[in-house]
PyMOL Python script that loads the backbone (N, CA, C, O; Angstrom):
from pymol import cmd

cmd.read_pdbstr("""\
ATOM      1  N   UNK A   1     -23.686  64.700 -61.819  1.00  0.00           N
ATOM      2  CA  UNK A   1     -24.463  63.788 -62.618  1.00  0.00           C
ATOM      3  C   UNK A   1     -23.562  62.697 -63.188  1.00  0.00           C
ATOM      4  O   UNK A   1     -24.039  61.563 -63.131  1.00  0.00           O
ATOM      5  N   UNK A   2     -22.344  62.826 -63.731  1.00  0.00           N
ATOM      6  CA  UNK A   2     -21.357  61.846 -64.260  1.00  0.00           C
ATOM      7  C   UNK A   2     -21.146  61.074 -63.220  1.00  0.00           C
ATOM      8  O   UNK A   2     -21.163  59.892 -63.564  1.00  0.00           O
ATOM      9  N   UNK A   3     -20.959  61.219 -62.124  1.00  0.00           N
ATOM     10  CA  UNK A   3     -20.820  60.038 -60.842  1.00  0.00           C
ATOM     11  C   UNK A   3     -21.686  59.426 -60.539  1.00  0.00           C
ATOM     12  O   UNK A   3     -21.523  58.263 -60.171  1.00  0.00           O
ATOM     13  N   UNK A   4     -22.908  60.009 -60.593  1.00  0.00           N
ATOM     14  CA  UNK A   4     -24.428  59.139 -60.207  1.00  0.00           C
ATOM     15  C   UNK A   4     -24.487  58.158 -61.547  1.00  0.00           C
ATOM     16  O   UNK A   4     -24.774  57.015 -61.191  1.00  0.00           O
ATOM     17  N   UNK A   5     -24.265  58.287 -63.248  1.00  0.00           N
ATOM     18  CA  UNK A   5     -24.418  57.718 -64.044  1.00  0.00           C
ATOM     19  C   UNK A   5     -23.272  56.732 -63.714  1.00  0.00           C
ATOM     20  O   UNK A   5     -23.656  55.574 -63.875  1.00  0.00           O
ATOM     21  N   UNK A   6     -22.046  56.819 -63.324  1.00  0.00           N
ATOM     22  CA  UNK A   6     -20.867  55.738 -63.354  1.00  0.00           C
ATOM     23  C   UNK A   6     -21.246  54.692 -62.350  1.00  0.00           C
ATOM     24  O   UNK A   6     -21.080  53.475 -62.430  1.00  0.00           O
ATOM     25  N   UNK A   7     -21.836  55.462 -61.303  1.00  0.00           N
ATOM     26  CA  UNK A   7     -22.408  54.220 -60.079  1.00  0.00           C
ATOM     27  C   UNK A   7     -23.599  53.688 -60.314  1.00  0.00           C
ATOM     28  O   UNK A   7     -23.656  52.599 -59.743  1.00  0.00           O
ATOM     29  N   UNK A   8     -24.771  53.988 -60.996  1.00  0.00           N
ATOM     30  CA  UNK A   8     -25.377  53.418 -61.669  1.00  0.00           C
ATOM     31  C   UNK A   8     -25.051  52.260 -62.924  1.00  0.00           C
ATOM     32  O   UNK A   8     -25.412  51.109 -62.678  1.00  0.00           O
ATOM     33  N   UNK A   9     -24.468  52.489 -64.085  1.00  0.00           N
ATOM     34  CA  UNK A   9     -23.730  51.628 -64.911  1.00  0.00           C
ATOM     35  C   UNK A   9     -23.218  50.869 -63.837  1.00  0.00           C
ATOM     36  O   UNK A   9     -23.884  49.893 -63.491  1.00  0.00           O
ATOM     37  N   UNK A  10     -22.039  51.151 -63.168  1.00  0.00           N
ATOM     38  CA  UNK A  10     -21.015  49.681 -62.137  1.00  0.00           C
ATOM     39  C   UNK A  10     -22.480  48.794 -61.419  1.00  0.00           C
ATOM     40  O   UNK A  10     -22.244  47.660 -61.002  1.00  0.00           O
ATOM     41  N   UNK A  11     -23.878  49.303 -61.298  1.00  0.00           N
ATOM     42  CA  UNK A  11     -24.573  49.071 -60.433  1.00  0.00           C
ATOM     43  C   UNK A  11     -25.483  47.341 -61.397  1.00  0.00           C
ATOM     44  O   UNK A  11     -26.079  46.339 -61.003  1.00  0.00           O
ATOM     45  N   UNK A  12     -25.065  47.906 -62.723  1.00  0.00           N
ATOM     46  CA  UNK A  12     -25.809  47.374 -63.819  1.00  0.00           C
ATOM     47  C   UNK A  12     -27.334  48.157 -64.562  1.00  0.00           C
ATOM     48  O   UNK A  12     -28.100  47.736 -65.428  1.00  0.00           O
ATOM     49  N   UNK A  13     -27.321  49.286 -63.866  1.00  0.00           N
ATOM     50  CA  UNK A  13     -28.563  49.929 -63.870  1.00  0.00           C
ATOM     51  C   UNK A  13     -28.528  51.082 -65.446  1.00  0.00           C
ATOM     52  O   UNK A  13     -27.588  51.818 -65.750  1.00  0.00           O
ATOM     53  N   UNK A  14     -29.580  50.948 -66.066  1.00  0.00           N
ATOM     54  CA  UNK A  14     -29.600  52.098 -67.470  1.00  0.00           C
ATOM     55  C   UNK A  14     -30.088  53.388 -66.888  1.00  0.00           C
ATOM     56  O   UNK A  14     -30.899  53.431 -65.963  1.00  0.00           O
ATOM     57  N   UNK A  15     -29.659  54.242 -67.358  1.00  0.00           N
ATOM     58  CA  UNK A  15     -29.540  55.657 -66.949  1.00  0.00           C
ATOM     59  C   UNK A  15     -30.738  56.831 -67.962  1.00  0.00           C
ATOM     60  O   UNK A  15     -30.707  57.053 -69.172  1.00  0.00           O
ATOM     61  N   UNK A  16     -31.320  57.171 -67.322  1.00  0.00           N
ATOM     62  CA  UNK A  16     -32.088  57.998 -68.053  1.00  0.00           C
ATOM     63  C   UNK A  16     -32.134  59.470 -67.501  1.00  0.00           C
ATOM     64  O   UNK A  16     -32.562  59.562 -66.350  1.00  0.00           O
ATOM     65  N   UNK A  17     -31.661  60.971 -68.307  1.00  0.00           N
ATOM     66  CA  UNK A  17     -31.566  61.786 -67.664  1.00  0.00           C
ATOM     67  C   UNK A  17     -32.662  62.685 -68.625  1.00  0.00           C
ATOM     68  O   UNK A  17     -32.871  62.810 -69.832  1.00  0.00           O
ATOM     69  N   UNK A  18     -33.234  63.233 -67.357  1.00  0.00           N
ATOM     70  CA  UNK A  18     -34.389  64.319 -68.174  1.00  0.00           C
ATOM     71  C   UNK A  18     -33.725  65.811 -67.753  1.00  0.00           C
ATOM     72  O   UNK A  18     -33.435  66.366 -66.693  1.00  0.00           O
ATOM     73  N   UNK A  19     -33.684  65.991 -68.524  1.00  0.00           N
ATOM     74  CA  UNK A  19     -33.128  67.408 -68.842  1.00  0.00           C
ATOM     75  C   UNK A  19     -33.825  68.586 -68.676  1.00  0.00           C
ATOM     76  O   UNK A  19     -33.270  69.679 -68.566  1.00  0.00           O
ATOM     77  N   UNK A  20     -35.597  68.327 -68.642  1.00  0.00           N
ATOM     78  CA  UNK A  20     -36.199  69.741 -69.112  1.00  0.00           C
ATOM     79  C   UNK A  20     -36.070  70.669 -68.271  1.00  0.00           C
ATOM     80  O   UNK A  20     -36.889  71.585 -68.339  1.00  0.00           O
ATOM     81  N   UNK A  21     -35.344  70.705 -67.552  1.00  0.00           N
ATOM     82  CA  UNK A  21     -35.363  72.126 -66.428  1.00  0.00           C
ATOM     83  C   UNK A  21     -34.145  72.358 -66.639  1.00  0.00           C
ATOM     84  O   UNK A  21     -33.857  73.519 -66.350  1.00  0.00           O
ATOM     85  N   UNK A  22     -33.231  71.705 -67.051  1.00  0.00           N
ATOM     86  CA  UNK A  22     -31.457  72.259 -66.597  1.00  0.00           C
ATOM     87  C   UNK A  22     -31.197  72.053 -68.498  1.00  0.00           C
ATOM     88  O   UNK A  22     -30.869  70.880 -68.319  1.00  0.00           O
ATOM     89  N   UNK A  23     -31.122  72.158 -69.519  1.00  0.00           N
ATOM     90  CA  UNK A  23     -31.022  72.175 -71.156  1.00  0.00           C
ATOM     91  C   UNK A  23     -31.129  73.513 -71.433  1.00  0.00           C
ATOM     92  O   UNK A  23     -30.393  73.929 -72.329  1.00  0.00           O
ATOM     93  N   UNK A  24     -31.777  74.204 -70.952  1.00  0.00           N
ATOM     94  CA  UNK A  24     -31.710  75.698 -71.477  1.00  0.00           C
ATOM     95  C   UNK A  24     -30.813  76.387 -70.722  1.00  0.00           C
ATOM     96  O   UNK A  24     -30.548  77.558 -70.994  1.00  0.00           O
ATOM     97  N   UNK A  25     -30.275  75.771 -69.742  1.00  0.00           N
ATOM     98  CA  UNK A  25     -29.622  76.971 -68.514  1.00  0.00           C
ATOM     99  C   UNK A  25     -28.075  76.580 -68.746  1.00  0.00           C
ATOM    100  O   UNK A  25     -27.247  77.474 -68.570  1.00  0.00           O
ATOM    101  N   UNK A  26     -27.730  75.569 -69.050  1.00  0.00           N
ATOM    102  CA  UNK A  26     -26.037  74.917 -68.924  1.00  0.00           C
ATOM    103  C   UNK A  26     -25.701  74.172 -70.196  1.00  0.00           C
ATOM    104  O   UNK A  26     -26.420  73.765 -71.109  1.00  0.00           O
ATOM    105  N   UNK A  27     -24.721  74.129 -70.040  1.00  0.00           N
ATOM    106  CA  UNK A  27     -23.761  72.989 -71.235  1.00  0.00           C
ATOM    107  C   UNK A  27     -23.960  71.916 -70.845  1.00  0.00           C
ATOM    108  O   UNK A  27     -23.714  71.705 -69.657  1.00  0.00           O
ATOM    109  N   UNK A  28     -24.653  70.454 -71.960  1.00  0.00           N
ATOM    110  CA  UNK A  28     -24.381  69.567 -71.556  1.00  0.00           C
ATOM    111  C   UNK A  28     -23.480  68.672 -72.529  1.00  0.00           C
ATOM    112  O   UNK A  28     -23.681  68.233 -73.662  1.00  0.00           O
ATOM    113  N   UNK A  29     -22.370  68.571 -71.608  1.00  0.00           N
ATOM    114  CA  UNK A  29     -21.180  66.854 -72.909  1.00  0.00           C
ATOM    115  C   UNK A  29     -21.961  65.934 -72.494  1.00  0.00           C
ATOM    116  O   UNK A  29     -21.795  65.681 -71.301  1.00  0.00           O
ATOM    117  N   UNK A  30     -22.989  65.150 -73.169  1.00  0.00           N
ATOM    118  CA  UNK A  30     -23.512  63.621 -73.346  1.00  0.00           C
ATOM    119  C   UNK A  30     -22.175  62.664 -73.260  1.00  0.00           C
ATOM    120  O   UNK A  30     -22.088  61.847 -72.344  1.00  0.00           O
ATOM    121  N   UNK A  31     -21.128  62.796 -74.252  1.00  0.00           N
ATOM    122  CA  UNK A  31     -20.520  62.324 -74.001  1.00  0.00           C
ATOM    123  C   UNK A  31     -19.271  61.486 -73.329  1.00  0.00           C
ATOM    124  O   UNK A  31     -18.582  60.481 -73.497  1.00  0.00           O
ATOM    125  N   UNK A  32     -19.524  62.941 -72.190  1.00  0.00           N
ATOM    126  CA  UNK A  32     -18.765  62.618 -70.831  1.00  0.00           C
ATOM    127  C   UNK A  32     -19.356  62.384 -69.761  1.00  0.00           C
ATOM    128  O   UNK A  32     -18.857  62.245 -68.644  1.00  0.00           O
ATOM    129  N   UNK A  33     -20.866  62.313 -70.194  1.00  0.00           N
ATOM    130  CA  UNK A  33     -22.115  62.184 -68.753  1.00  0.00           C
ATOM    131  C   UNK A  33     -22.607  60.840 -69.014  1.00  0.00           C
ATOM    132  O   UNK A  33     -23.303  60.180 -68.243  1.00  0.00           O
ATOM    133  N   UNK A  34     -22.031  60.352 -70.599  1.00  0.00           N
ATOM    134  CA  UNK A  34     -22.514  58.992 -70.987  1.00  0.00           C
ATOM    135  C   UNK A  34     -23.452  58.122 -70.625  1.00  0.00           C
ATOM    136  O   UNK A  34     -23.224  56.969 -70.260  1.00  0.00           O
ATOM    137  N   UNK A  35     -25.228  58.975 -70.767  1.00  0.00           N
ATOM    138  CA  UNK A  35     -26.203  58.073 -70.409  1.00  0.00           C
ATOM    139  C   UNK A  35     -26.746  57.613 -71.127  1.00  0.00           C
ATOM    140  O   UNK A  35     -26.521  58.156 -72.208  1.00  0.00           O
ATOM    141  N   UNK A  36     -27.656  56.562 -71.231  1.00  0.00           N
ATOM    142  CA  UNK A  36     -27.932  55.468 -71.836  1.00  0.00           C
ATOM    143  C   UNK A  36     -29.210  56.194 -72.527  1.00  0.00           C
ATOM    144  O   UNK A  36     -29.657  55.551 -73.477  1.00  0.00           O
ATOM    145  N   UNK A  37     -29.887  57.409 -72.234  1.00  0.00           N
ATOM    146  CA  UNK A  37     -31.182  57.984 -72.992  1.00  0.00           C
ATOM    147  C   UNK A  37     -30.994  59.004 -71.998  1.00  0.00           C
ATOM    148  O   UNK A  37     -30.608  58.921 -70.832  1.00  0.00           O
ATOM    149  N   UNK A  38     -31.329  59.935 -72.666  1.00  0.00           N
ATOM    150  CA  UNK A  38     -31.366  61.556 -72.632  1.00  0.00           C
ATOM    151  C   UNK A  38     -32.303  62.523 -73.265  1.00  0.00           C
ATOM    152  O   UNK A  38     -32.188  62.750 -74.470  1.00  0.00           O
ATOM    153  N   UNK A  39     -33.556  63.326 -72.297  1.00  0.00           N
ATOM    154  CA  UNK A  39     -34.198  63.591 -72.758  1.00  0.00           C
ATOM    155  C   UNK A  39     -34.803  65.076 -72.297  1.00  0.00           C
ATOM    156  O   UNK A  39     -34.430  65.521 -71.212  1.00  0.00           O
ATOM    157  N   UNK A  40     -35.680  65.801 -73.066  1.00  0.00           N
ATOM    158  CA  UNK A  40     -36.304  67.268 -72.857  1.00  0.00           C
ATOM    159  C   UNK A  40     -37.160  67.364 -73.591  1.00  0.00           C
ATOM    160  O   UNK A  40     -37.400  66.564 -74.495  1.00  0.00           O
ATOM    161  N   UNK A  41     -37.947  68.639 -73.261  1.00  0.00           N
ATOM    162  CA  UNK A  41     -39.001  68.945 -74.151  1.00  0.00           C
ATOM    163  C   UNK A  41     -38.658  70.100 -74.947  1.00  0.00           C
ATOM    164  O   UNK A  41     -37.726  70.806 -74.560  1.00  0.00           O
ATOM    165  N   UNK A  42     -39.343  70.419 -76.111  1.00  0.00           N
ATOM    166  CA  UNK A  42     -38.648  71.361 -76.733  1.00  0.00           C
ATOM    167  C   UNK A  42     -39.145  72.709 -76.199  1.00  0.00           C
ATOM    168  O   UNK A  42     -38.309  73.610 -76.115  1.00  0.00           O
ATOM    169  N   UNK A  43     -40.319  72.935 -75.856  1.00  0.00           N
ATOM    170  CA  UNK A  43     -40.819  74.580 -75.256  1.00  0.00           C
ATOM    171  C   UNK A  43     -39.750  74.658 -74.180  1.00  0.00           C
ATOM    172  O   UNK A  43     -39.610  75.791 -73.720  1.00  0.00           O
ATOM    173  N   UNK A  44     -38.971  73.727 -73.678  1.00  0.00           N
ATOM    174  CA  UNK A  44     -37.928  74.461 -72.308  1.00  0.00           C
ATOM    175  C   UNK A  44     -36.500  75.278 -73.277  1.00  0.00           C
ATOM    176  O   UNK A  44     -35.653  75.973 -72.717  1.00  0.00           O
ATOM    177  N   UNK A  45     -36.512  75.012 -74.667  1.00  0.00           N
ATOM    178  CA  UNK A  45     -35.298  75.662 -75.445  1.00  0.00           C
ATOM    179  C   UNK A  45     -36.256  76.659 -76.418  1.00  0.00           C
ATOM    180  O   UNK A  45     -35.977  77.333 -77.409  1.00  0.00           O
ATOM    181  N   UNK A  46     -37.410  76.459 -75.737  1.00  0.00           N
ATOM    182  CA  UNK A  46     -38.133  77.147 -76.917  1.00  0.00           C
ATOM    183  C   UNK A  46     -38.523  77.164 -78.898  1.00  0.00           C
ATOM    184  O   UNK A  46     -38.624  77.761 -79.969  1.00  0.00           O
ATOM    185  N   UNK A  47     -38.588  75.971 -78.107  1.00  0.00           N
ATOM    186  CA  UNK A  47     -39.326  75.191 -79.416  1.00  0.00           C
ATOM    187  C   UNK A  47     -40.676  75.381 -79.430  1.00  0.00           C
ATOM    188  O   UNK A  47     -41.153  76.203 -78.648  1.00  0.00           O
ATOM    189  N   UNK A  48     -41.636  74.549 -80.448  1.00  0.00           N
ATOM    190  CA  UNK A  48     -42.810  74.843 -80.359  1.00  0.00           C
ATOM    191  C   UNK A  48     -42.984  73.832 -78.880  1.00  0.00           C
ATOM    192  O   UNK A  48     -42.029  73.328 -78.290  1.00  0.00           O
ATOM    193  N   UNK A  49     -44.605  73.678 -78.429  1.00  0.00           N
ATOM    194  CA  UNK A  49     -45.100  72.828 -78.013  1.00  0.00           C
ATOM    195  C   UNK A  49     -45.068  71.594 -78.654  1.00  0.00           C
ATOM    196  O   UNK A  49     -45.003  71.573 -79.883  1.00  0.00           O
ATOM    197  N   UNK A  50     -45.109  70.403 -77.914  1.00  0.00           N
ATOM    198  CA  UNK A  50     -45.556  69.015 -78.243  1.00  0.00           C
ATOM    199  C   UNK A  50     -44.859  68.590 -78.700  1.00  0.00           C
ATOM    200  O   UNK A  50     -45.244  67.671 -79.422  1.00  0.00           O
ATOM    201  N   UNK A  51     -42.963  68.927 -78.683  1.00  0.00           N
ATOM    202  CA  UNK A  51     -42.292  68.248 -79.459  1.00  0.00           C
ATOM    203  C   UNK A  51     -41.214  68.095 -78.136  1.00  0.00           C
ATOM    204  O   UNK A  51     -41.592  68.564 -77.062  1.00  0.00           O
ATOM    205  N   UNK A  52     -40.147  67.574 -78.199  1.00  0.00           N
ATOM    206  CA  UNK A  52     -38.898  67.050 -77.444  1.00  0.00           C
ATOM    207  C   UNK A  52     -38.148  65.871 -78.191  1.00  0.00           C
ATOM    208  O   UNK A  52     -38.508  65.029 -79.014  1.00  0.00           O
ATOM    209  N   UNK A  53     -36.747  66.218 -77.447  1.00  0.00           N
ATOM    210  CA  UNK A  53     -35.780  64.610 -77.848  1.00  0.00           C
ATOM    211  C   UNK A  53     -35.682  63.849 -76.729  1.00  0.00           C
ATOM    212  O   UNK A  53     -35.845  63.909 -75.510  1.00  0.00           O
ATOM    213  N   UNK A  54     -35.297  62.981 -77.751  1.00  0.00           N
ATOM    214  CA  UNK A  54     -35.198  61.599 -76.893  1.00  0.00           C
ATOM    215  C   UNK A  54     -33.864  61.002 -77.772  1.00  0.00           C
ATOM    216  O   UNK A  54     -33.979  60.437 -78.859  1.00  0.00           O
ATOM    217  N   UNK A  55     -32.346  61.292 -76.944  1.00  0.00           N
ATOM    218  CA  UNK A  55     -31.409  61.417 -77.379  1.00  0.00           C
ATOM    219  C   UNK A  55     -30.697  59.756 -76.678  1.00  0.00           C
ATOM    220  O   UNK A  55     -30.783  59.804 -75.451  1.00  0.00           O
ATOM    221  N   UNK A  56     -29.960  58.184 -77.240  1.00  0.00           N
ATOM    222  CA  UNK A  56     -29.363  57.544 -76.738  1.00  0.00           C
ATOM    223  C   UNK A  56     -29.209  56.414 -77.661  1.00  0.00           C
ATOM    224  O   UNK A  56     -29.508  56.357 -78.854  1.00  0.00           O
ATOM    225  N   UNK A  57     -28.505  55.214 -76.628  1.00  0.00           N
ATOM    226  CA  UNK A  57     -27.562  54.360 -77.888  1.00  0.00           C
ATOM    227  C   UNK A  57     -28.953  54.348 -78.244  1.00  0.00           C
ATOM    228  O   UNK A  57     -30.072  54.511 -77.757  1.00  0.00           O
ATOM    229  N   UNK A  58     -28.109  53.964 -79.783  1.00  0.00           N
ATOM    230  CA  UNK A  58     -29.505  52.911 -80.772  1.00  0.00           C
ATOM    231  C   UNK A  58     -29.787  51.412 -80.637  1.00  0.00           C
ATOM    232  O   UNK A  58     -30.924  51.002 -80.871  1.00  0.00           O
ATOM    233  N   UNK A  59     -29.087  50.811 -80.376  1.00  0.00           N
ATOM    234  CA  UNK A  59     -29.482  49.721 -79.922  1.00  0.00           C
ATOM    235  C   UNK A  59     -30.221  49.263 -78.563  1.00  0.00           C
ATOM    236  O   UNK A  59     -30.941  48.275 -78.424  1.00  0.00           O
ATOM    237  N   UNK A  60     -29.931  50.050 -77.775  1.00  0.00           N
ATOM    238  CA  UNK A  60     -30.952  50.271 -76.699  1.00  0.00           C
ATOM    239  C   UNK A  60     -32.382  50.947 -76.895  1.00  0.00           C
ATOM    240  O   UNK A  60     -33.309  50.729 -76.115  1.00  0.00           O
ATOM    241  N   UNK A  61     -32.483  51.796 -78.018  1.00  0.00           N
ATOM    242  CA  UNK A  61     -33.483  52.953 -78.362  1.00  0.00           C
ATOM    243  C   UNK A  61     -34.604  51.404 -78.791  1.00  0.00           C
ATOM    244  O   UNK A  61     -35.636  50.996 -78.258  1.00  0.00           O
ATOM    245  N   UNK A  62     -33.782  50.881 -79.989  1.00  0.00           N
ATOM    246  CA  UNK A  62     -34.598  50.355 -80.873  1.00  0.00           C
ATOM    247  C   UNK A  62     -34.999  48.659 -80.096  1.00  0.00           C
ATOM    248  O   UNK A  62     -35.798  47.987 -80.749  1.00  0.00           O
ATOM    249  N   UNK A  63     -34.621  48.219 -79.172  1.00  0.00           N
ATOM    250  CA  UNK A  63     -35.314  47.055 -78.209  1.00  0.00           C
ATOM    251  C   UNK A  63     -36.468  47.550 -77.260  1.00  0.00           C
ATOM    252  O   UNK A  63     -37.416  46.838 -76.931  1.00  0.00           O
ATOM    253  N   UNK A  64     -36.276  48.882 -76.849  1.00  0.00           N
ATOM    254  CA  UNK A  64     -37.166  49.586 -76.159  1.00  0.00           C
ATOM    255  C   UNK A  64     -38.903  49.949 -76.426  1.00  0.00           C
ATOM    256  O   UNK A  64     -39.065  51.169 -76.393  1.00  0.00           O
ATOM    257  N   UNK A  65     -40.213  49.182 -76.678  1.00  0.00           N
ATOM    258  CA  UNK A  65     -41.270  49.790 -77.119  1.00  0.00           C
ATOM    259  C   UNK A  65     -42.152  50.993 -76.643  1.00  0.00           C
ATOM    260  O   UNK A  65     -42.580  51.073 -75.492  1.00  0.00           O
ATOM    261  N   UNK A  66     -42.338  51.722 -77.411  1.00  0.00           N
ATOM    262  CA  UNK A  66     -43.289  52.558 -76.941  1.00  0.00           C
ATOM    263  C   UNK A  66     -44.037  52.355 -75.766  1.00  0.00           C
ATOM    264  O   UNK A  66     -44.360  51.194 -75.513  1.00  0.00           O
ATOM    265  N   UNK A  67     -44.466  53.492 -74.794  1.00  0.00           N
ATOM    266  CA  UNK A  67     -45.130  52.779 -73.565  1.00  0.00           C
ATOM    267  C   UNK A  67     -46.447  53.420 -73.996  1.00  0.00           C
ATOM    268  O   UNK A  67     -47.506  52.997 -73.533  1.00  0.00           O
ATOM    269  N   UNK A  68     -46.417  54.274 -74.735  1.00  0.00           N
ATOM    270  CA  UNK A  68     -47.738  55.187 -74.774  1.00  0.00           C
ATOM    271  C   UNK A  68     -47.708  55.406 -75.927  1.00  0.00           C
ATOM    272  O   UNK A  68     -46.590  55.431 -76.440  1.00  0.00           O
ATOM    273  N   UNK A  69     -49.197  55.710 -77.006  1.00  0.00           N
ATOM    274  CA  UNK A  69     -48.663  55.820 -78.492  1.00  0.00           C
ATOM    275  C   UNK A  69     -49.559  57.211 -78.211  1.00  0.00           C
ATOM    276  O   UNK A  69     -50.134  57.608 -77.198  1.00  0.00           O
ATOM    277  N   UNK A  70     -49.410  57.830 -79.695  1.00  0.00           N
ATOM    278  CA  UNK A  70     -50.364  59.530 -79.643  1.00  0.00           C
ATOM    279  C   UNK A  70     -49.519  60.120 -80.817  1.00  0.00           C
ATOM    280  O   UNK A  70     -48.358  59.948 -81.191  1.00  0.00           O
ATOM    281  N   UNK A  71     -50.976  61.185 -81.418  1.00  0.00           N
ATOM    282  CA  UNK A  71     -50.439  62.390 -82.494  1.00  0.00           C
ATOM    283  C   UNK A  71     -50.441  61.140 -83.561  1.00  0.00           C
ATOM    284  O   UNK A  71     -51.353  60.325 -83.430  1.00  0.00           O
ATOM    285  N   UNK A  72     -49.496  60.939 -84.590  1.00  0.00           N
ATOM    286  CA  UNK A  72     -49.326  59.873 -85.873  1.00  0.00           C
ATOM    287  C   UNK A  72     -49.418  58.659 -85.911  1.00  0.00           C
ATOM    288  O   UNK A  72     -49.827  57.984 -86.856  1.00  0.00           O
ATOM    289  N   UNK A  73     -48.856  58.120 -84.376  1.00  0.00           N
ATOM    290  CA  UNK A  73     -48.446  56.979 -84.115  1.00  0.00           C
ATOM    291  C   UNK A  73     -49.279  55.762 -84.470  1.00  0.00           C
ATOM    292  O   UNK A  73     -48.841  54.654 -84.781  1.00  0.00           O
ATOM    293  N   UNK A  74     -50.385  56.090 -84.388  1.00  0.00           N
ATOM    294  CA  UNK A  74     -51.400  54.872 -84.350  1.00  0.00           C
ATOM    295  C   UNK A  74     -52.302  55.314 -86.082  1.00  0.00           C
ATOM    296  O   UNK A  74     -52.751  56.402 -86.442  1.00  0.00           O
ATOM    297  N   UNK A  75     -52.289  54.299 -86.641  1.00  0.00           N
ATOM    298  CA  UNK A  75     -53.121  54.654 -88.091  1.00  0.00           C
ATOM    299  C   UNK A  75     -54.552  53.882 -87.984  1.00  0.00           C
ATOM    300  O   UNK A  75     -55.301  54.049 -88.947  1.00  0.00           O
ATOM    301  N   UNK A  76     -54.931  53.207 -87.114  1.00  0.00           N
ATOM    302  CA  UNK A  76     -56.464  52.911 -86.600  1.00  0.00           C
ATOM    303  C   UNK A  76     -56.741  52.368 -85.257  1.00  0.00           C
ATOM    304  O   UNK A  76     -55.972  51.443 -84.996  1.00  0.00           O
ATOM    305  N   UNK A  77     -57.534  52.618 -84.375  1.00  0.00           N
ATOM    306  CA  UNK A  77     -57.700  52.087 -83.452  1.00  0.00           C
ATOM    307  C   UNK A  77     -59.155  51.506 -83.722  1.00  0.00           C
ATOM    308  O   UNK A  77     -60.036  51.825 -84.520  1.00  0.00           O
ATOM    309  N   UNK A  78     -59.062  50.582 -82.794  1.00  0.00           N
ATOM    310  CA  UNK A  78     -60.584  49.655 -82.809  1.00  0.00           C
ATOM    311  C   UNK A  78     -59.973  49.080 -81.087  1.00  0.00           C
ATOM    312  O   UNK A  78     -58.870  49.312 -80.592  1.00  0.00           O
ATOM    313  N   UNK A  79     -61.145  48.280 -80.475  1.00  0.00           N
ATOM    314  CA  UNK A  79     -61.710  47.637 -79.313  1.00  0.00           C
ATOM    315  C   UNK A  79     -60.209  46.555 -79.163  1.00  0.00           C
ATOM    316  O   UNK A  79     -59.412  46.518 -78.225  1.00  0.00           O
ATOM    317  N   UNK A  80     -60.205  45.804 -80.357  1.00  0.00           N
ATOM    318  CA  UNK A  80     -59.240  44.930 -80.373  1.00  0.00           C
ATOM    319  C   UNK A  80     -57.509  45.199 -80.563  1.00  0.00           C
ATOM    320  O   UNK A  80     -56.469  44.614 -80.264  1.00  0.00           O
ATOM    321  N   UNK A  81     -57.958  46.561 -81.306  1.00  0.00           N
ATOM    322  CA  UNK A  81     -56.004  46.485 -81.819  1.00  0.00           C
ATOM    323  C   UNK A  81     -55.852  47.825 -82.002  1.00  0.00           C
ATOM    324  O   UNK A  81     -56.912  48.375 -82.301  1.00  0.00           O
ATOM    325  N   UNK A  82     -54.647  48.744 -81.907  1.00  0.00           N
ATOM    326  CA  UNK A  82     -54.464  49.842 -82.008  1.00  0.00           C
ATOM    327  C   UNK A  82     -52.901  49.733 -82.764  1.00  0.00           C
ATOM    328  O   UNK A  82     -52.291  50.757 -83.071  1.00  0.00           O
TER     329      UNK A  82
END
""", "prot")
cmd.dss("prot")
cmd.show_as("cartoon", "prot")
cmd.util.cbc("prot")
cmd.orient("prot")
């Protein structure tokens, strides 16, 4: 995975690794796999349902918008605006 992320970056490309199948089974250093967002759900570590992280820089996190909103996110929806 650290080589696919380094040739990706040299590629110019942001890296997103989903984790939920391999987080409960292995060690992961983020910081030597250095991807740009990193993510799982929490029932694969055995968390409750409906929760997960979403682990990466912050300045990338925070230019990034929501693609989908749900659960708190939205405090009214109507026809026009959500």
């Amino acid at each position: 995975m650290k080589q696919i992320v380094e040739l990706a970056h040299q590629a110019g490309a942001k890296v997103l690794i989903d984790s939920a199948q391999s987080v409960s089974h292995m060690r992961v250093d983020l910081r030597s796999l250095n991807p740009d967002r990193f993510a799982f759900s929490g029932h694969k570590v055995f968390g409750p349902m409906g929760i997960g992280v979403l682990y990466g820089n912050e300045d990338l996190l925070n230019e990034t918008e929501p693609w989908q909103g749900g659960g708190n996110m939205i405090k009214d929806v109507t026809f026009e605006h959500t």
